[in-house]
N, C-alpha and C positions, 0 to 999 in steps of 0.2 A: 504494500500500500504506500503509497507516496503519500507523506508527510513531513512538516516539520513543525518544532516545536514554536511555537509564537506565544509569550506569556502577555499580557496583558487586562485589564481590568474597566470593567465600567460606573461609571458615577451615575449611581441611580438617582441621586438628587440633582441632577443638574441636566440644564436643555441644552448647555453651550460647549462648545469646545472648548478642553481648559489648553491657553494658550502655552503653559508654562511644560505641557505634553507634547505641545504639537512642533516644542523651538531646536531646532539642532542646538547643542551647546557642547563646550570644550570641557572634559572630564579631567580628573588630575591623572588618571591612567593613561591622558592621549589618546583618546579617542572620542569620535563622535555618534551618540546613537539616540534612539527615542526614549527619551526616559519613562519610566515607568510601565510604556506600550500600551499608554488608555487608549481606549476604543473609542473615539469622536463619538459622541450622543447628540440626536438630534430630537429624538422624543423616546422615553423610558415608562414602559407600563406599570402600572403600580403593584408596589409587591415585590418587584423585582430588586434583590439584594448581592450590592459585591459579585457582581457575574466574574468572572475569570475567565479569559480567551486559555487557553493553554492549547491547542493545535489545531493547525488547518491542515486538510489533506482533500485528494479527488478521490469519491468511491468509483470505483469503474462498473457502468452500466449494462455495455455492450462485452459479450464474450472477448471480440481482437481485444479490446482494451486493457480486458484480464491477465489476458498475456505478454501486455509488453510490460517490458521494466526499461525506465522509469513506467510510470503512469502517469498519464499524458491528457487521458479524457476521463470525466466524470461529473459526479456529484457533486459541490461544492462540502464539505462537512465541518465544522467546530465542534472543542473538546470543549465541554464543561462540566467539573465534577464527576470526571472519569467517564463521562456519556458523552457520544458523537451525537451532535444535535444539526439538522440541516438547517440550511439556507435558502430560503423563498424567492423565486424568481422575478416576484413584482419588482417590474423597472429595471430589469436588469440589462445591465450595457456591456458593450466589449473591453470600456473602461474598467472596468470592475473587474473583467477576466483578467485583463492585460496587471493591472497588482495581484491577483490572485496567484497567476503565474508566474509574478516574478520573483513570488516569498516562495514557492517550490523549486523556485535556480532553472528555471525558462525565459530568455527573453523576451519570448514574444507569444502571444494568443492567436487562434485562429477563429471561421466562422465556424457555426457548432447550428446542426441542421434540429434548430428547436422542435419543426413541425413533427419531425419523428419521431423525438425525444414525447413527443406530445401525444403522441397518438399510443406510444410502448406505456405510459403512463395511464391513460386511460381506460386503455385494456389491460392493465392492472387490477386498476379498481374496480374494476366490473368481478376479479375473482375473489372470491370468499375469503380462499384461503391462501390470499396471498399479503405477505408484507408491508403493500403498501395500503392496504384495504383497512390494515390497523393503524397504519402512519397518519393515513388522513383523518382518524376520528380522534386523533391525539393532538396536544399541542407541543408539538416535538420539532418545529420551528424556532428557532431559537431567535435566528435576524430577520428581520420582516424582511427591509427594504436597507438597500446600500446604495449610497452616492460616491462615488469613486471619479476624480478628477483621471487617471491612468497616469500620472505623474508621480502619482505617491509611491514610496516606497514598501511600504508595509500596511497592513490593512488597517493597522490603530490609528491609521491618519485619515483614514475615511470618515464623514457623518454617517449615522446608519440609525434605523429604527429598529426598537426592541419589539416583539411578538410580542400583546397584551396577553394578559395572564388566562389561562381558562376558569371559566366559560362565556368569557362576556361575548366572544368572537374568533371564529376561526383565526388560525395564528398566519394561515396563508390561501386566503378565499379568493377560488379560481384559479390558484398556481399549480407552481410544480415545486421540488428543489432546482434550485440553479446547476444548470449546468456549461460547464467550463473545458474548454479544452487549449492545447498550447503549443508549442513548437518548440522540438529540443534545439540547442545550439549542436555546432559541427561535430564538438568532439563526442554527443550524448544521442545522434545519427548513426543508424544501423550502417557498418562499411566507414569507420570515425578512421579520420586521418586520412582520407582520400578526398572528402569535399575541403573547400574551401568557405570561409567565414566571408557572406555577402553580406556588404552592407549598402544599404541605401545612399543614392548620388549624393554628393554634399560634399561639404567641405571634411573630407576624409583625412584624420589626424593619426595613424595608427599608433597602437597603443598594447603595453606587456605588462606581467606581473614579474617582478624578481624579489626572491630571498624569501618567500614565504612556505614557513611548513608544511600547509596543507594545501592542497587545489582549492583554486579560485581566491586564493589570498595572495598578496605580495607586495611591494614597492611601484609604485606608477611611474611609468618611463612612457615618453613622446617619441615620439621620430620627429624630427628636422629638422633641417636644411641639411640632413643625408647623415645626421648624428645621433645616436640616441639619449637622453636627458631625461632628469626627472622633476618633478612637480611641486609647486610652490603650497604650503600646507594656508596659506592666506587665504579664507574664504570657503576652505574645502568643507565640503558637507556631504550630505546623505544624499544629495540631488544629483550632485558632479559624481559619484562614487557608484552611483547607482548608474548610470549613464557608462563609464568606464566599465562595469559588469554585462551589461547590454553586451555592449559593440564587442566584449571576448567572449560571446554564446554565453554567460551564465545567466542568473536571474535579477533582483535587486539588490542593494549593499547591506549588507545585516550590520557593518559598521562603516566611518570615513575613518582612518587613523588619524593622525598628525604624531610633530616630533618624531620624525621616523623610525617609528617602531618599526618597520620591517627592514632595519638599517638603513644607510648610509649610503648614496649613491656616489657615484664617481663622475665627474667628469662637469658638463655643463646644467644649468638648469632652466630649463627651458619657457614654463610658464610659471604666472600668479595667477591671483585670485579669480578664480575659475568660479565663471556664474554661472547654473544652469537650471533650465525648468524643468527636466527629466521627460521629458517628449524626444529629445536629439536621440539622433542614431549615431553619431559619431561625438568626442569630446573637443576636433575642430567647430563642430558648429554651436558650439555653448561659448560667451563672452570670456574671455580674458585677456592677462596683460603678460608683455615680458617678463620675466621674473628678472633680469636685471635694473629693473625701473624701480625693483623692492626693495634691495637688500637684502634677496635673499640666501640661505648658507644652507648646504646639505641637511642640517642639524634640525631641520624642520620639511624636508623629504616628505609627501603623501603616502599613503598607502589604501587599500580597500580587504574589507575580507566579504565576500559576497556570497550570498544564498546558491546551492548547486543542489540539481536534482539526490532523488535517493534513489541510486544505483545497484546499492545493494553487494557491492564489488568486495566487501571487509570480509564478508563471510565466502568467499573465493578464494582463499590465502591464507594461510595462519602461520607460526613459528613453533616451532616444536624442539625441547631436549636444549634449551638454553637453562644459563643460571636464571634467569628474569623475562621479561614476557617482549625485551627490548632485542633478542638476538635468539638465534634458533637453525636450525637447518627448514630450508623451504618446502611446505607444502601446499599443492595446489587443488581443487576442487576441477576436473575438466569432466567430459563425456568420454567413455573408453567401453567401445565396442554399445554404443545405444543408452548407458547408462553410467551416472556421474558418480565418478570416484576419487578417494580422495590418492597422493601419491608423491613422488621426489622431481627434483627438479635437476636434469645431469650439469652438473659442477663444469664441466668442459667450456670453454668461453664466457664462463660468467664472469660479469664485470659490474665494476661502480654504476653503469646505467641500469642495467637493471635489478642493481638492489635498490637504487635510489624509487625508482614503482614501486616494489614492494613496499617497502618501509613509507611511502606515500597512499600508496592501496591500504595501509592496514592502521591508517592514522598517526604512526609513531614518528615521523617528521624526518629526517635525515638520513643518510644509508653514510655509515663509518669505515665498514668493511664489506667487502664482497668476498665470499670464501668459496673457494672452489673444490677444499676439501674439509669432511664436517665430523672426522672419525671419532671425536670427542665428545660430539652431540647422539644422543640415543632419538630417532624417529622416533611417530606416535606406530605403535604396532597397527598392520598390515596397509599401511601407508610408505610401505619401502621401494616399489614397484617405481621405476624412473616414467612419466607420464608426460612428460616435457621436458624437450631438448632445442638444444641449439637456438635459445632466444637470443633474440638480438631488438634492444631498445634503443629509442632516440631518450629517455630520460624523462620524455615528456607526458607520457602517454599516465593512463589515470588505474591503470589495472595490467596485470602482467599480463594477463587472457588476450590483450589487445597492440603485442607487440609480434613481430614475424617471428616465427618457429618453424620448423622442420614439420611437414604433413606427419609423415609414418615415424613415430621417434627412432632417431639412432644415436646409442650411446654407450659409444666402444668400452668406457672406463665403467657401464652398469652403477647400478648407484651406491648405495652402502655408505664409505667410508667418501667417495668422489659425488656426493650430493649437495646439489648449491644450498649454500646458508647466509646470511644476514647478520650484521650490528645494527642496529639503528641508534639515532641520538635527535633528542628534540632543538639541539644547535649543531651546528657546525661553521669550521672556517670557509670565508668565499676570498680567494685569491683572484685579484684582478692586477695586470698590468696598467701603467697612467704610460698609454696610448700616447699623449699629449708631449709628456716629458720625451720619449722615444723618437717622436716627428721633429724636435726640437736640438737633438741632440746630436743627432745621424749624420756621419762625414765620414767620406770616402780616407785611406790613407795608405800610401805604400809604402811596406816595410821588408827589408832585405830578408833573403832567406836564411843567411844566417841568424837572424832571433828569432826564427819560428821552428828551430829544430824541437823544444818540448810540444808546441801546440801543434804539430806535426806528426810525435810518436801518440798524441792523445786522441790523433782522429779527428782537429777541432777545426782541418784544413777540408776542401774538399780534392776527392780522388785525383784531380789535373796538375796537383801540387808530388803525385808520387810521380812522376816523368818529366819531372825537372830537373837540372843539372845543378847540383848541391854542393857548396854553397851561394853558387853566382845566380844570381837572377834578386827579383822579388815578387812579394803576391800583393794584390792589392785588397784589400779588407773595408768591411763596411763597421765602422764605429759609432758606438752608442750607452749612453747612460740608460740604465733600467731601474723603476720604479715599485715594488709590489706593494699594492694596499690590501686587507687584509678588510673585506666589507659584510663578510659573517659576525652570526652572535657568538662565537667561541674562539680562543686562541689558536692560532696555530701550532701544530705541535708535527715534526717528521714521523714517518710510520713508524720508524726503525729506531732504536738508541743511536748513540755516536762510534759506538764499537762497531756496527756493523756496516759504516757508510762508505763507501769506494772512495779512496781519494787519488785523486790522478797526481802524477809525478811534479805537474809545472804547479800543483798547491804544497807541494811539502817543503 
């Protein structure tokens, strides 16, 4: 079932919007979000005490629906008091779908053919003994009616009407439950990683996440003028953050960072105070300024963590025979021979890419090691069978199941002791070169061959340098200062101690 959790509460005594719910504001944890998650009231039935939002999710109507994961089409439904309570259709817009959808990590809504929905409905009720023949004589409506501008981000920012208490009135006379249906973004498309992320004409600003633990979270980077840069936290809010989740397939912002919490950018920074109404499809078409017009310093960097479907990928993967729930040898959930079994993963070519999925498939944030052999971890019993071989990830991808593998497995070394395994860690270091200093520093120079006889036996010449007449000639070399910034949440530290590091001749 697609859900997510949305806390939120309603003011039965009051007909207004309390304004002090509805303000983005600056938290001392750096960040920005809705505080409290009141539920806009525009008329509250009497009776009606402390309601609590605690989850939105689509019930799926139609069998296809049943079957796809995410879930995509449905019912509208809120949690209250442990009970799923529907959503009444009166007046309902594609506005309302389009926030509905975007707190389930969809960017976008589609049309949803009501008339049929309408008709499956009322050949419902005609049966006795069905479901909804008891729904309708209940007042199990919980939101009458919803006003949703499509801008908002989360549904607490909507007015909406409270269902009058029973029995003065039906809770939804003449309706149905609303129903909603959405559009996944690229990467959450059956065949993900072969479309491309379209977006609407306009003034097209492309836009990435970096440094962030989990998908759909990170550091906000621009492309331009052929550079990539990051974002002035001046003005940033739920609307701008929300808009950035858009335009990379997810849904709306669950927060706006500032103070760069998802680190420290490098390089230039490209815009400020970034206004937007949350209609734009890209973050070029929302107003802002240069960020060097502000003063602004890395040290205040944006960031987004945004709402993503429930894919259900955590339970496709687990660690097993580690000391702690943080590292393990890998096991995967696939289909083997009609039916899903659990199994090993062959050690042969595993690499940092793809533990970094994993350890992102399984919420635990960073991949430390990639281990290719696991003989000190004990599998979970009769999950020894090697089930996958030969992955090969770009690092990016949100689920191991969704990286190239080998059709028929083959895996000469069999599993056992050569079974891929995992560290993860909720920081790690991000080494980046300063590019800048590099471009700046680069000059050619020629230097005789007799002082390049150590850089020579070290390999550090290239191959055109062994067929020359030694020691007369010289090589010409490209010269440069190098920079590393260090723009992870953790220190750096080498794999290896110092006892074990090769040191070449021309260092001793």
């Amino acid at each position: 079932m697609s859900s997510r959790a949305i806390p939120g509460r309603v003011d039965p005594g009051s007909s207004r919007q309390d304004p002090a719910a509805l303000t983005p504001n600056k938290q001392s944890g750096g960040h920005r979000h809705i505080p409290g998650r009141s539920l806009g009231t525009a008329h509250v039935g009497r009776g009606v005490l402390g309601l609590t939002l605690e989850e939105v999710r689509l019930k799926p109507i139609l069998a296809r629906a049943k079957l796809s994961m995410p879930v995509m089409e449905g019912a509208v439904e809120v949690k209250h008091n442990g009970r799923w309570r529907q959503v009444c259709d009166a007046s309902w817009t594609r506005n309302n779908s389009r926030v509905v959808c975007g707190m389930l990590g969809f960017p976008r809504e589609k049309h949803v053919n009501t008339s049929f929905y309408r008709k499956l409905w009322n050949k419902k009720l005609k049966d006795p003994n069905s479901s909804l023949k008891t729904l309708s004589q209940k007042n199990s409506f919980w939101v009458h009616r919803v006003r949703c501008q499509g801008s908002e981000p989360h549904l607490a920012r909507c007015p909406v009407q409270m269902a009058p208490p029973a029995p003065r009135q039906h809770a939804c006379p003449h309706g149905m439950h609303a129903i909603v249906s959405c559009l996944p973004g690229p990467a959450f498309q059956k065949g993900a990683g072969k479309g491309k992320n379209k977006t609407a004409p306009g003034k097209v600003l492309p836009v990435r996440l970096r440094a962030g633990t989990h998908a759909g979270e990170g550091r906000v980077e621009v492309l331009r003028h052929g550079q990539w840069g990051t974002v002035c936290d001046k003005q940033w809010d739920l609307a701008a953050a929300s808009v950035v989740c858009r335009q990379l397939g997810y849904g709306t912002a669950k927060q706006a960072l500032v103070g760069a919490r998802m680190g420290q950018g490098l390089g230039p920074i490209h815009v400020s105070n970034v206004q937007c109404t949350g209609h734009e499809r890209s973050l070029g078409e929302c107003h802002f300024q240069d960020a060097e017009q502000n003063g602004c310093r890395h040290e205040a960097d944006a960031a987004v963590r945004c709402h993503m479907p429930s894919m259900d990928f955590k339970s496709q993967v687990r660690l097993a025979g580690g000391r702690n729930p943080e590292e393990g040898v890998v096991e995967v959930l696939v289909p083997v021979q009609g039916q899903l079994q659990w199994g090993a993963v062959c050690g042969a070519q595993w690499g940092l890419n793809e533990a970094m999925v994993v350890c992102r498939q399984l919420g635990l944030g960073f991949a430390s090691h990639a281990l290719q052999e696991t003989w000190y971890w004990a599998g979970s019993p009769g999950a020894s069978q090697v089930v996958m071989s030969g992955v090969r990830c770009a690092g990016t991808e949100l689920a191991l199941q969704q990286c190239q593998r080998h059709g028929p497995v083959h895996c000469p070394s069999g599993g056992g002791r050569f079974s891929a395994g995992v560290t993860c860690t909720a920081h790690a270091p991000d080494l980046v070169m300063n590019a800048q200093l590099v471009q700046e520093t680069a000059y050619l120079e020629d230097r005789p061959l007799g002082l390049l006889y150590c850089a020579h036996e070290e390999r550090c010449l290239s191959r055109s340098a062994d067929n020359m007449q030694w020691p007369y000639g010289h090589r010409r070399l490209l010269r440069f200062s190098s920079q590393i910034h260090n723009l992870g949440r953790a220190d750096f530290r080498p794999r290896m101690g110092r006892h074990a590091w090769t040191w070449h001749q021309c260092h001793r």
